[in-house]
C-alpha positions in Angstrom: 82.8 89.6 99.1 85.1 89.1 102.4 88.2 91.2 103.4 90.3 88.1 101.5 88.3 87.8 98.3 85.3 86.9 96.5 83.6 84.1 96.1 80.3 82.8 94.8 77.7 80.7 96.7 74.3 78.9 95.7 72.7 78.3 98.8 75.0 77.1 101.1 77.1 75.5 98.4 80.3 77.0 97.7 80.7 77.5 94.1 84.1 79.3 93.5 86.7 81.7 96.0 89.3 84.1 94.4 91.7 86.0 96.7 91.4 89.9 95.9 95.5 89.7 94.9 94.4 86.9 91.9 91.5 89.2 90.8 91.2 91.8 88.4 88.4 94.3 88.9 86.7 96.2 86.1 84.1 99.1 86.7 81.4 99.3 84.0 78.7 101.7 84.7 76.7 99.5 87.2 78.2 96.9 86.6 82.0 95.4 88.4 83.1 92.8 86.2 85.4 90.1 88.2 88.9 88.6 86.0 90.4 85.7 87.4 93.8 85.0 85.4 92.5 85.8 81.7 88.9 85.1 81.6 85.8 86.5 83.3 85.4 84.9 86.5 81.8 86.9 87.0 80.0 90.1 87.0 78.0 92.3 89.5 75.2 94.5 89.0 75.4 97.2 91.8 71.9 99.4 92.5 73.4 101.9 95.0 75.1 104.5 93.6 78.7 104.9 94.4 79.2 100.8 95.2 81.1 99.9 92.6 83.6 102.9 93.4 83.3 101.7 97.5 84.2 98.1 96.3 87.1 99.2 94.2 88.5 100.8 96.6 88.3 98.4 99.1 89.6 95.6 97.1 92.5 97.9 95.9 93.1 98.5 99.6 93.5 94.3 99.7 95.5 93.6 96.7 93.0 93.4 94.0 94.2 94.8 90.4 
């Protein structure tokens, strides 16, 4: 996660990148599922407590749905 989007990496490899203002974020429980257009581009599993709020915000702050 960047100030511009998300995107997912293996390795080095660059896999996908999703400006926040072509996302839609969901909050379940632990859990911040990622929709790009109408599908799910991906999901995260957050440990700390209060990330997925902090993220939310953030990506709100950015342009993210």
């Amino acid at each position: 996660m960047t100030s511009r989007g998300v995107e997912m990496r293996e390795r080095s490899v660059l896999l996908w990148r999703h400006p926040w203002t072509e996302l839609r974020l969901l909050a379940d429980g632990p859990r911040l599922r990622i929709h790009h257009q109408v599908r799910e581009a991906g999901t995260m599993l957050l440990e700390r407590p209060g990330a997925v709020g902090k993220i939310l915000l953030t990506a709100k702050a950015h342009g993210a749905a």
